[in-house]
TIDREN-84106 format. One record per atom (N, C-alpha, C): residue number from 1; residue in one letter; atom name; y, x, z. Coordinates in nm, 3 decimals. Each point is the difference from the previous one (the first is absolute). Layout:
BEGIN
NODE / NUM / A / CA / Y / X / Z
...
This chain:
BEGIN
NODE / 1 / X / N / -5.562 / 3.644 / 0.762
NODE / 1 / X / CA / 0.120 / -0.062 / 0.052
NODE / 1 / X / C / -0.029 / -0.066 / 0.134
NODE / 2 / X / N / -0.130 / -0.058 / 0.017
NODE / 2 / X / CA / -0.021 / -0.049 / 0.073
NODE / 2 / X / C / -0.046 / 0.094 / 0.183
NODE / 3 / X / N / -0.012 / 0.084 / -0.035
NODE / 3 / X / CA / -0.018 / 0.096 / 0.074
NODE / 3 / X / C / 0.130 / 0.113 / 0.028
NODE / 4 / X / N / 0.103 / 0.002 / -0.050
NODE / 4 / X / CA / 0.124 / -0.010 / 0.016
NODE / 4 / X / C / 0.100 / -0.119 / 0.121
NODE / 5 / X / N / -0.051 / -0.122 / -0.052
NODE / 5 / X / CA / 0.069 / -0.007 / 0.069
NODE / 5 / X / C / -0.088 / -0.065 / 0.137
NODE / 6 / X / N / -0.117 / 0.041 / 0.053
NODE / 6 / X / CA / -0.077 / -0.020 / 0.078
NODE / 6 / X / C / 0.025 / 0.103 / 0.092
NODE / 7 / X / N / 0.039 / 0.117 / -0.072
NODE / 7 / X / CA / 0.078 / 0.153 / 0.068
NODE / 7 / X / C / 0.117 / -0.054 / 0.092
NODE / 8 / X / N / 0.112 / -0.032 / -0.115
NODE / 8 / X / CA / 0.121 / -0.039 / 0.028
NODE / 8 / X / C / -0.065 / -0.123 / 0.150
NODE / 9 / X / N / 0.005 / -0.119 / -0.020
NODE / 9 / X / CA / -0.089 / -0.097 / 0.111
NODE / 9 / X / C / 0.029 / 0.097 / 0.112
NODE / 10 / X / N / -0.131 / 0.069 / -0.005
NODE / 10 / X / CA / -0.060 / 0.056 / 0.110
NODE / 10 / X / C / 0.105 / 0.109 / 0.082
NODE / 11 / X / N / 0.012 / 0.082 / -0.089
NODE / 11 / X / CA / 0.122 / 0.115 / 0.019
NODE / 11 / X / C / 0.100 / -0.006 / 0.052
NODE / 12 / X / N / 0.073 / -0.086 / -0.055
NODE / 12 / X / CA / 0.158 / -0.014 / 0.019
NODE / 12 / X / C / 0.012 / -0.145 / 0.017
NODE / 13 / X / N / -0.051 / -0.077 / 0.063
NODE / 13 / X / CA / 0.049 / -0.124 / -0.022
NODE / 13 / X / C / 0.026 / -0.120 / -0.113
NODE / 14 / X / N / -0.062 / 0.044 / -0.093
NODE / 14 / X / CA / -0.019 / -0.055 / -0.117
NODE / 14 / X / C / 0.105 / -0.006 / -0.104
NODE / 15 / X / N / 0.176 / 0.102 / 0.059
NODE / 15 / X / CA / 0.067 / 0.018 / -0.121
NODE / 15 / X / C / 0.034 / 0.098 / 0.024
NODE / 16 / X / N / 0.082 / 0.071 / -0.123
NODE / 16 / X / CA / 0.032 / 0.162 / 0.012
NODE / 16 / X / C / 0.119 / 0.000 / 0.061
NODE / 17 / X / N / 0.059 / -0.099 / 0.060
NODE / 17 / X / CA / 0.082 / 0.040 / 0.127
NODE / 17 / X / C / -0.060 / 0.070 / 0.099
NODE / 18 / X / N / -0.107 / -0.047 / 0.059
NODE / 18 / X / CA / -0.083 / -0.002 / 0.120
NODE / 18 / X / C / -0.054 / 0.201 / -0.039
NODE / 19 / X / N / -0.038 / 0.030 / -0.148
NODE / 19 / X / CA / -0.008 / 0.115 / -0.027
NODE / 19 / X / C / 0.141 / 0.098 / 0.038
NODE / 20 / X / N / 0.084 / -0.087 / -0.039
NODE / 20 / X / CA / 0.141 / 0.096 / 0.065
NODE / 20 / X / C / -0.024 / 0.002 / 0.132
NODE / 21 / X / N / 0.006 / -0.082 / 0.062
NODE / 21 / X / CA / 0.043 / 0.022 / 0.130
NODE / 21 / X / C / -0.096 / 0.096 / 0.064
NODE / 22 / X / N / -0.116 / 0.003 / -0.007
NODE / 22 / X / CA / -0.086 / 0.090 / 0.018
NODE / 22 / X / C / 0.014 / 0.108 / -0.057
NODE / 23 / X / N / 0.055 / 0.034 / -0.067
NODE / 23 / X / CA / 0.053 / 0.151 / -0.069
NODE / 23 / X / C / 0.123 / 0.005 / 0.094
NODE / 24 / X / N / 0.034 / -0.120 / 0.072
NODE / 24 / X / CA / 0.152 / 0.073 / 0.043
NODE / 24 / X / C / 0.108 / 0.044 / -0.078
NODE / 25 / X / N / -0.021 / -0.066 / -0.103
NODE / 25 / X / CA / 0.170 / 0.042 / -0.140
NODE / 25 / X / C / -0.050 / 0.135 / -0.010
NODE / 26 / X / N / -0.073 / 0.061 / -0.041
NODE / 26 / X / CA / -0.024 / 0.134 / -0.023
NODE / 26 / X / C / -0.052 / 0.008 / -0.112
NODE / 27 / X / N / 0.041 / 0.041 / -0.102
NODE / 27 / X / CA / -0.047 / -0.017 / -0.201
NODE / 27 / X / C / -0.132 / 0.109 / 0.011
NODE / 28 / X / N / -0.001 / 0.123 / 0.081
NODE / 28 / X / CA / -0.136 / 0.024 / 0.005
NODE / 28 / X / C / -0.076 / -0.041 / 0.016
NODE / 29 / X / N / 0.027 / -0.032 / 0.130
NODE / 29 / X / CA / -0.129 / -0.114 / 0.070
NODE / 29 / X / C / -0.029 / -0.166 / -0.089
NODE / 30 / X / N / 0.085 / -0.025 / -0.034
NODE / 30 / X / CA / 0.001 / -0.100 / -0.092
NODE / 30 / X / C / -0.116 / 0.005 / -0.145
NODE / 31 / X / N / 0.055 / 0.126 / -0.052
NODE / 31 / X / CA / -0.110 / 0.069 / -0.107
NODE / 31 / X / C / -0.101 / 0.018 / 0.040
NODE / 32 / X / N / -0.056 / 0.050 / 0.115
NODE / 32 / X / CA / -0.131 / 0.002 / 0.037
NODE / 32 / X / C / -0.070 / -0.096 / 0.030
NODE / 33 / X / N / 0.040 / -0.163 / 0.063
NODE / 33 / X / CA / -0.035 / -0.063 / 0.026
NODE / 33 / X / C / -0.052 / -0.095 / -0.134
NODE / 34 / X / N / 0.110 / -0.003 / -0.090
NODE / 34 / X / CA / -0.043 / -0.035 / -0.103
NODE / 34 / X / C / -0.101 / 0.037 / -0.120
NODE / 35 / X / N / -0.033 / 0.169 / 0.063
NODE / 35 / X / CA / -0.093 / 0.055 / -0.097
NODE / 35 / X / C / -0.134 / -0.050 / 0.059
NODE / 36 / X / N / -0.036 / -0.084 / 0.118
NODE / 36 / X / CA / -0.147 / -0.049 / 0.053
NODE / 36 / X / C / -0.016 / -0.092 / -0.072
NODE / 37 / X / N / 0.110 / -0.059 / -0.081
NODE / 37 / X / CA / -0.056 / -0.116 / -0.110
NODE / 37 / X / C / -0.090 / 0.064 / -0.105
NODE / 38 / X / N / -0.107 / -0.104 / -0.015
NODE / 38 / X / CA / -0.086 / 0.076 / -0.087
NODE / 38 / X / C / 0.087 / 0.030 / -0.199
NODE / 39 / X / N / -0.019 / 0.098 / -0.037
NODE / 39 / X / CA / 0.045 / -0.031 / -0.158
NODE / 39 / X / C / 0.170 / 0.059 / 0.031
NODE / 40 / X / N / 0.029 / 0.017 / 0.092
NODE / 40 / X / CA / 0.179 / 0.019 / 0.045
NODE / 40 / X / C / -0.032 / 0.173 / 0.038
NODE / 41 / X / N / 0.054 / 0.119 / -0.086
NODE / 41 / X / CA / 0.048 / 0.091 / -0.053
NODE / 41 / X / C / 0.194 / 0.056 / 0.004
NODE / 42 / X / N / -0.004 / 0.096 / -0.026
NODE / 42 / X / CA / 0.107 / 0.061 / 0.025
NODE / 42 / X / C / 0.121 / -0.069 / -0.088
NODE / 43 / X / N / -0.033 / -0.040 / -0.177
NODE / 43 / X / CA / 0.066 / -0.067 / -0.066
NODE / 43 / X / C / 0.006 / -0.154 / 0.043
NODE / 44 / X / N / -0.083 / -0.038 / 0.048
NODE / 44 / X / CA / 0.050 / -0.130 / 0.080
NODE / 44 / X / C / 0.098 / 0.041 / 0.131
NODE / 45 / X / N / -0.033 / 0.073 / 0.096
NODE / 45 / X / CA / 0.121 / -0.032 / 0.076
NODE / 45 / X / C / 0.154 / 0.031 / -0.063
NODE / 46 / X / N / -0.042 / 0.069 / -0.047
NODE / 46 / X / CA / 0.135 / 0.039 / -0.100
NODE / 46 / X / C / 0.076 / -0.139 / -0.051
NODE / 47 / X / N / -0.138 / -0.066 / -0.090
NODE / 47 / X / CA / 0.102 / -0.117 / -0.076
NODE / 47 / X / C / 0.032 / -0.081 / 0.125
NODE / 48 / X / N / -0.042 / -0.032 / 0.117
NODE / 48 / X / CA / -0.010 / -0.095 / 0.059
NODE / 48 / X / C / 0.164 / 0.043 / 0.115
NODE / 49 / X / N / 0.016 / 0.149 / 0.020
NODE / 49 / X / CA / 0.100 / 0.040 / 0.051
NODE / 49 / X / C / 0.159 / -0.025 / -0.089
NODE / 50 / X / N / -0.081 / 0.006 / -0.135
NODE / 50 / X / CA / 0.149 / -0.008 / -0.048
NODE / 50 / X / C / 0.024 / -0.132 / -0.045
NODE / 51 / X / N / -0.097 / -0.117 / -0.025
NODE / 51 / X / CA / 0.030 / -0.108 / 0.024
NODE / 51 / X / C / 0.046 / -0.077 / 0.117
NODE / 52 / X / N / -0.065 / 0.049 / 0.139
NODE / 52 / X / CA / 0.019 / -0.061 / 0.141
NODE / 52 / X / C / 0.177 / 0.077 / 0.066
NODE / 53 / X / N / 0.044 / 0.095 / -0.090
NODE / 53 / X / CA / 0.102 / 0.070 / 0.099
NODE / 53 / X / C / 0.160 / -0.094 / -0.010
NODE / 54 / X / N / 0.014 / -0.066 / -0.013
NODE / 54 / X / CA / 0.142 / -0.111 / -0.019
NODE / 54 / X / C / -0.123 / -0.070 / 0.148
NODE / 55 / X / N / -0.085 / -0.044 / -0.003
NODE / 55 / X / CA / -0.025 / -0.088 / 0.121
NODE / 55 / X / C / -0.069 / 0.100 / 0.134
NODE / 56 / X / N / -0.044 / 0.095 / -0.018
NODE / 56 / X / CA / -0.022 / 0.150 / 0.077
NODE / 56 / X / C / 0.125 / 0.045 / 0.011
NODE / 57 / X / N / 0.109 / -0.029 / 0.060
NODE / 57 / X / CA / 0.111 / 0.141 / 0.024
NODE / 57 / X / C / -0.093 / 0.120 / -0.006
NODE / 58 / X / N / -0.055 / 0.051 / 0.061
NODE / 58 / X / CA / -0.067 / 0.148 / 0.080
NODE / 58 / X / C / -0.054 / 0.057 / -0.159
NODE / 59 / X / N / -0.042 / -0.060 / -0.064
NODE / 59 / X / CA / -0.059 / 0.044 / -0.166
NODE / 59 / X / C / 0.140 / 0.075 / -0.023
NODE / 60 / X / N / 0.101 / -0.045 / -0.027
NODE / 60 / X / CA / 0.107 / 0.028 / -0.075
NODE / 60 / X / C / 0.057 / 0.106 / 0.004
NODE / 61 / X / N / 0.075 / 0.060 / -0.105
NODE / 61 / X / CA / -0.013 / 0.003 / -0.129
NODE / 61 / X / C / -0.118 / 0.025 / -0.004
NODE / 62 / X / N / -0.105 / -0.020 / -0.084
NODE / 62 / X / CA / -0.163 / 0.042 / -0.081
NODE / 62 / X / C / 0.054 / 0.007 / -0.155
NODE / 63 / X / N / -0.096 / 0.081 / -0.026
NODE / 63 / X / CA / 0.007 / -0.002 / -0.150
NODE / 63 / X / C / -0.180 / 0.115 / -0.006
NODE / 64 / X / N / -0.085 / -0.082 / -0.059
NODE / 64 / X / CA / -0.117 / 0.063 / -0.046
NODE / 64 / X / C / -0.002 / 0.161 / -0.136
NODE / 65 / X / N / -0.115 / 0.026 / -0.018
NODE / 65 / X / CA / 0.009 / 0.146 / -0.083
NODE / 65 / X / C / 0.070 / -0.112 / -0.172
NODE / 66 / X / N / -0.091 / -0.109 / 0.009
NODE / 66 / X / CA / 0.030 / -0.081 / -0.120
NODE / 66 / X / C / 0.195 / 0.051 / -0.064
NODE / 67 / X / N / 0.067 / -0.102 / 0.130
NODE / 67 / X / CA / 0.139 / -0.007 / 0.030
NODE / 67 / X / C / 0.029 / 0.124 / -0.021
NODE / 68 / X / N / 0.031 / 0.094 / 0.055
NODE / 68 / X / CA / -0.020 / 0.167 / 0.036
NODE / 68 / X / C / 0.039 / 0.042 / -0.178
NODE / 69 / X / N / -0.141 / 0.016 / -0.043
NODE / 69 / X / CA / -0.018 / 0.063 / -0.130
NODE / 69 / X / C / 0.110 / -0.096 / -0.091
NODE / 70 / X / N / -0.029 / -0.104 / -0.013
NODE / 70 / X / CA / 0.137 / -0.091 / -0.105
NODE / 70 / X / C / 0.124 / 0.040 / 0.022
NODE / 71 / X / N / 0.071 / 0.031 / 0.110
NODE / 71 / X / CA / 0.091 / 0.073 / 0.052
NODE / 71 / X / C / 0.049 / 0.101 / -0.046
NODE / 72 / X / N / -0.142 / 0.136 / 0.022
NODE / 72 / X / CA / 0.034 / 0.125 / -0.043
NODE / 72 / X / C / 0.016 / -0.007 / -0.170
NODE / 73 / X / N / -0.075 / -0.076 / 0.002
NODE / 73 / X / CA / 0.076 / 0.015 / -0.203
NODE / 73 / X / C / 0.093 / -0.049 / -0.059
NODE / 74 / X / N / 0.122 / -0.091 / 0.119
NODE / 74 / X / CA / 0.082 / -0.092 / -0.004
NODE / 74 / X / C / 0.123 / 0.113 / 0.111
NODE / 75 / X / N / -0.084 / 0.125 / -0.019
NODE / 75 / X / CA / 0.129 / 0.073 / 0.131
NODE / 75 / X / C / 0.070 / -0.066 / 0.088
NODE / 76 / X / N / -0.073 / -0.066 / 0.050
NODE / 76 / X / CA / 0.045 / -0.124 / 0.146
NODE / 76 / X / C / 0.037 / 0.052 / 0.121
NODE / 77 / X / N / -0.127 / 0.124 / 0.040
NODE / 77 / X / CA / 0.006 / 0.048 / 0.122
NODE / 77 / X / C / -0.163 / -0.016 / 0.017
NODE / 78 / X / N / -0.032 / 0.073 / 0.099
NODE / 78 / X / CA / -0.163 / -0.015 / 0.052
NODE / 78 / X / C / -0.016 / -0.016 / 0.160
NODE / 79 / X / N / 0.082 / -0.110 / -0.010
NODE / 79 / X / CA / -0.069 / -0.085 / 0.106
NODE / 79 / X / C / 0.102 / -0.122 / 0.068
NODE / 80 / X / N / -0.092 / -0.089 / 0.046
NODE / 80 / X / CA / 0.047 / -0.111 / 0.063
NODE / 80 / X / C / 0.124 / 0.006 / 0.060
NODE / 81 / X / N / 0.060 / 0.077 / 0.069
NODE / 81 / X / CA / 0.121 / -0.009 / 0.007
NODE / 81 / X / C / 0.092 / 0.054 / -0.115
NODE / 82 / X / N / -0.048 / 0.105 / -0.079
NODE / 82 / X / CA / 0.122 / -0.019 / -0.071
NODE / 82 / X / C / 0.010 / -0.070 / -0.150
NODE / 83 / X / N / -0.089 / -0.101 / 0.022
NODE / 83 / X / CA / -0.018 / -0.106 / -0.064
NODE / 83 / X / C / 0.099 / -0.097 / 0.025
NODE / 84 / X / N / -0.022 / -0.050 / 0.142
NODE / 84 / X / CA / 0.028 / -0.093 / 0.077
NODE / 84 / X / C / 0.159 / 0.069 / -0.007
NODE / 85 / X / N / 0.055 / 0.088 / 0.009
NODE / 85 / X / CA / 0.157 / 0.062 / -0.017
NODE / 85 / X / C / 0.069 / -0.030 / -0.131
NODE / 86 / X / N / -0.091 / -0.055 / -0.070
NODE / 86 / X / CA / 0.066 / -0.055 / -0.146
NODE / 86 / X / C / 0.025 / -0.139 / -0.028
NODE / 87 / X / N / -0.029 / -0.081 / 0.076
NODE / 87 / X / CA / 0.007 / -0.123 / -0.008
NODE / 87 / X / C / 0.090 / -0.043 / 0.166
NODE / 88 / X / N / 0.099 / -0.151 / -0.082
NODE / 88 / X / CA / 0.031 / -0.030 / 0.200
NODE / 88 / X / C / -0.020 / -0.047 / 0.123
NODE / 89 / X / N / -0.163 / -0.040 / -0.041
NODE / 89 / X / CA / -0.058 / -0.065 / 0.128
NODE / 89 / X / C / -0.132 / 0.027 / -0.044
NODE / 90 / X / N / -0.079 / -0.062 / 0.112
NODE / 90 / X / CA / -0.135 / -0.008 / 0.002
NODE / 90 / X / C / -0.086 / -0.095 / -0.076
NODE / 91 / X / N / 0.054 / -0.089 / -0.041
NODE / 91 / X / CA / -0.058 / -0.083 / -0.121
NODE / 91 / X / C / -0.029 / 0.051 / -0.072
NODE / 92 / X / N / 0.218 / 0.089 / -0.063
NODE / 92 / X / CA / -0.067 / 0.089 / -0.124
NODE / 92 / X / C / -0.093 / 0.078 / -0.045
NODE / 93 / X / N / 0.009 / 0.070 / 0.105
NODE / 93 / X / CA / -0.090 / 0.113 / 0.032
NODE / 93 / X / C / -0.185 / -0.030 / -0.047
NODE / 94 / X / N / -0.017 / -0.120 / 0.076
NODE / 94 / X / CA / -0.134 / -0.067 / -0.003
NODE / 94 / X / C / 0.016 / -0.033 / -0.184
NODE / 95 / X / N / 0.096 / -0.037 / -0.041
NODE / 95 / X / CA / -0.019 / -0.053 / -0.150
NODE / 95 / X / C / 0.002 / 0.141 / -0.087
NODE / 96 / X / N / 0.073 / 0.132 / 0.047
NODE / 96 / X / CA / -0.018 / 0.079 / -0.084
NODE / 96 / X / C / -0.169 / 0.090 / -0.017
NODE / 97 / X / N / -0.059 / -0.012 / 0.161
NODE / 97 / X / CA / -0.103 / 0.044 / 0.017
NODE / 97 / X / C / -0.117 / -0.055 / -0.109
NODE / 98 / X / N / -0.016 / -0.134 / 0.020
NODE / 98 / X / CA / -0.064 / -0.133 / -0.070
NODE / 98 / X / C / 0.020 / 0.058 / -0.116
NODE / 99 / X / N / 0.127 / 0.002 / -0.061
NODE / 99 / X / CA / 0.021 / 0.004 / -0.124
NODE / 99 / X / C / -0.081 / 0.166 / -0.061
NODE / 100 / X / N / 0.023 / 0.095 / 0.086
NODE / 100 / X / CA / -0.046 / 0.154 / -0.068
NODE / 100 / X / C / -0.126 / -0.014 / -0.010
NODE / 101 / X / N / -0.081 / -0.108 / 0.073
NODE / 101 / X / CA / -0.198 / -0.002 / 0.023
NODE / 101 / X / C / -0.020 / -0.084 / -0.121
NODE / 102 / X / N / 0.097 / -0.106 / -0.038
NODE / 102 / X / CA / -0.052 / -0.075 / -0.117
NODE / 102 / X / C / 0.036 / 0.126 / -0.167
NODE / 103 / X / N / 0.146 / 0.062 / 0.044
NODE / 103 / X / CA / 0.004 / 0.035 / -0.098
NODE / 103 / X / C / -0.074 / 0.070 / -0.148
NODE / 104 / X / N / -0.128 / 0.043 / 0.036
NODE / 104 / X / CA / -0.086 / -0.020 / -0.082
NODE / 104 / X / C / -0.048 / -0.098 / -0.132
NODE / 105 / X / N / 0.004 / -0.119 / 0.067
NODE / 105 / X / CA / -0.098 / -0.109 / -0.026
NODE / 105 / X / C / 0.158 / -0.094 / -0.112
NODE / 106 / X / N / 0.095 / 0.041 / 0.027
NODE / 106 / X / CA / 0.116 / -0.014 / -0.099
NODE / 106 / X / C / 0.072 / 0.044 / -0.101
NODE / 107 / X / N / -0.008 / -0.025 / -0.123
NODE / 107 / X / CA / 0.067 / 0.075 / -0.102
NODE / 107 / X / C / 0.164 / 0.055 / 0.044
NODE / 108 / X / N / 0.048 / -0.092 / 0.079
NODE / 108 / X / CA / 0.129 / 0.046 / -0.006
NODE / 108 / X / C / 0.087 / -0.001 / 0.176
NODE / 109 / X / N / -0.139 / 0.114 / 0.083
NODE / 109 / X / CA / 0.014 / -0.004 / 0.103
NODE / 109 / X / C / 0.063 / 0.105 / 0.038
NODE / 110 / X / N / -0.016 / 0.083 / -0.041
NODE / 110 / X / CA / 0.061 / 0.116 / -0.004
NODE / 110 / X / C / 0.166 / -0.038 / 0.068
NODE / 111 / X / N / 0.029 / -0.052 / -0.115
NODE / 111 / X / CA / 0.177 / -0.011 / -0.040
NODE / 111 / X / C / 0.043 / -0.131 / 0.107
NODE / 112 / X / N / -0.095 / -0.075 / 0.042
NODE / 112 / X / CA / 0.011 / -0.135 / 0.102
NODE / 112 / X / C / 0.022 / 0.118 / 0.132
NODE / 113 / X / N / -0.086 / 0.060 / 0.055
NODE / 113 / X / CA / 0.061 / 0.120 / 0.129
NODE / 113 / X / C / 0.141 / 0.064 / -0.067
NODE / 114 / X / N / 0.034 / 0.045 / -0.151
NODE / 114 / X / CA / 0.111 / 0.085 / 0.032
NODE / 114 / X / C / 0.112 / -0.084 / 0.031
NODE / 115 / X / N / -0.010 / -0.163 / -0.057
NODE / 115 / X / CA / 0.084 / -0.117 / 0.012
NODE / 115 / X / C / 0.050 / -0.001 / 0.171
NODE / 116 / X / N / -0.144 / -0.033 / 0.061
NODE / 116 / X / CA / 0.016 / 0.005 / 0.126
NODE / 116 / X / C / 0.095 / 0.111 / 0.108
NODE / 117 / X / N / -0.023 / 0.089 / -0.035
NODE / 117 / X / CA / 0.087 / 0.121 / 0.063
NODE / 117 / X / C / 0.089 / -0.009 / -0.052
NODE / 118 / X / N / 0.074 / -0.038 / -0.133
NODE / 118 / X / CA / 0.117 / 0.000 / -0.049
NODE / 118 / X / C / 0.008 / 0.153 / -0.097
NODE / 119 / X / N / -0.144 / 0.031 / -0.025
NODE / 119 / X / CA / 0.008 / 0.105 / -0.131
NODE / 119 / X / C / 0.007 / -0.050 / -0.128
NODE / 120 / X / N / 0.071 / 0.113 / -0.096
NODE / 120 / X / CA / 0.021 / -0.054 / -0.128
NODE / 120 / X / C / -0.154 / 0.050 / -0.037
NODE / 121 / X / N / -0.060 / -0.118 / -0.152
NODE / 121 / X / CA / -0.110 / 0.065 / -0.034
NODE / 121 / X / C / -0.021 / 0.165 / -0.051
């Protein structure tokens, strides 16, 4: 951790703003910059994109393979936008995403996304 954020420090100015701006709002460049953290992998930028995109405009819509797959077995659509086409803003959107990555880890998550879209179980 400590070498993280000795990266960050040095790198960018010591917060991951300073990493944006140096990416220039660019979610590629953003991902790459973040993969020089040591231990930070493809499933981290992922979680970190679909947590950071309500305060990242340029992320948005994201939705990871996690999101993605909960979806396809929920016949949602396969992909971030037509995710984001089921709900009426960008909050939602962020809460339905959230919600398809946890849905796993919930007995009765499933039916909490069909709530959300306004599907019957």
């Amino acid at each position: 951790m400590a070498d993280a954020a000795l990266h960050l420090l040095e790198d960018h100015g010591g917060d991951l703003g300073g990493l944006r701006q140096d990416a220039e709002n660019d979610p590629q460049r953003e991902g790459e910059l973040l993969r020089h953290f040591a231990n930070v992998d493809d499933d981290v930028v992922d979680a970190f994109f679909r947590e950071a995109q309500l305060l990242w405009q340029e992320l948005g819509p994201f939705a990871d393979k996690k999101a993605l797959d909960a979806a396809d077995r929920l016949a949602l659509g396969g992909s971030a936008g037509s995710l984001r086409s089921l709900v009426d803003d960008d909050r939602n959107s962020y809460g339905l995403i959230d919600s398809l990555v946890r849905i796993r880890r919930e007995e009765d998550g499933y039916q909490k996304v069909r709530e959300l879209v306004g599907q019957q179980g």
